[in-house]
C-alpha positions in Angstrom: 10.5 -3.4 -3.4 13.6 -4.5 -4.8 14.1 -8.2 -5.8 16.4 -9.0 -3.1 14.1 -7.5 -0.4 11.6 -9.7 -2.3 13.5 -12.8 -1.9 14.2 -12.3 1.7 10.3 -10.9 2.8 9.5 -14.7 0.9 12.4 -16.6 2.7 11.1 -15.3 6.2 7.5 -16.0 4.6 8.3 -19.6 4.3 8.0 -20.2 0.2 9.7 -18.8 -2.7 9.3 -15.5 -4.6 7.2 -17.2 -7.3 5.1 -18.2 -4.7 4.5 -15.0 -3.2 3.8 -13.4 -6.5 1.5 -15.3 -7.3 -0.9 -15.6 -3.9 0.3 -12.6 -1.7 2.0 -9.9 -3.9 -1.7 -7.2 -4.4 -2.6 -6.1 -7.6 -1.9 -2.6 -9.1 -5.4 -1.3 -9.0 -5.3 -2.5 -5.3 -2.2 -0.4 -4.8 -3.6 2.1 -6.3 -6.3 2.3 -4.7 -5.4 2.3 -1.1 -2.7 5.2 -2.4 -5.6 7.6 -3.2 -7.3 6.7 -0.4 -4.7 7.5 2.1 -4.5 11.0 -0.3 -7.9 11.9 0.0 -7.8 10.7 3.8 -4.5 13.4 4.2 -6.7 16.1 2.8 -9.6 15.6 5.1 -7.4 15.5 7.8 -5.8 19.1 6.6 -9.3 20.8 6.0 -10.4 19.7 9.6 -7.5 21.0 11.2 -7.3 24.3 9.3 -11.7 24.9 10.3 -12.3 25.4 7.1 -14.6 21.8 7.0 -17.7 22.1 6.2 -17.8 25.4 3.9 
């Protein structure tokens, strides 16, 4: 996210950007995490629909 968008998603949030870094921006690892999550979901998702699950 760009610093602009940044300002602007913190302007509609009703506080400033410091603000939002610092209570509602997630952490890295947290990122991160839900990234390789939603990977490993994708590739479930593949092997069920190809039959090949369980082998």
């Amino acid at each position: 996210m760009t610093h602009g968008e940044l300002k602007l998603l913190a302007k509609h949030l009703g506080h400033d950007v410091k603000t939002h870094k610092e209570y509602y921006q997630l952490s890295s690892s947290t990122m991160e995490l839900s990234k390789v999550a939603l990977m490993l979901y994708a590739v479930e998702m593949v092997k069920s629909m190809s039959g090949r699950e369980g082998r």
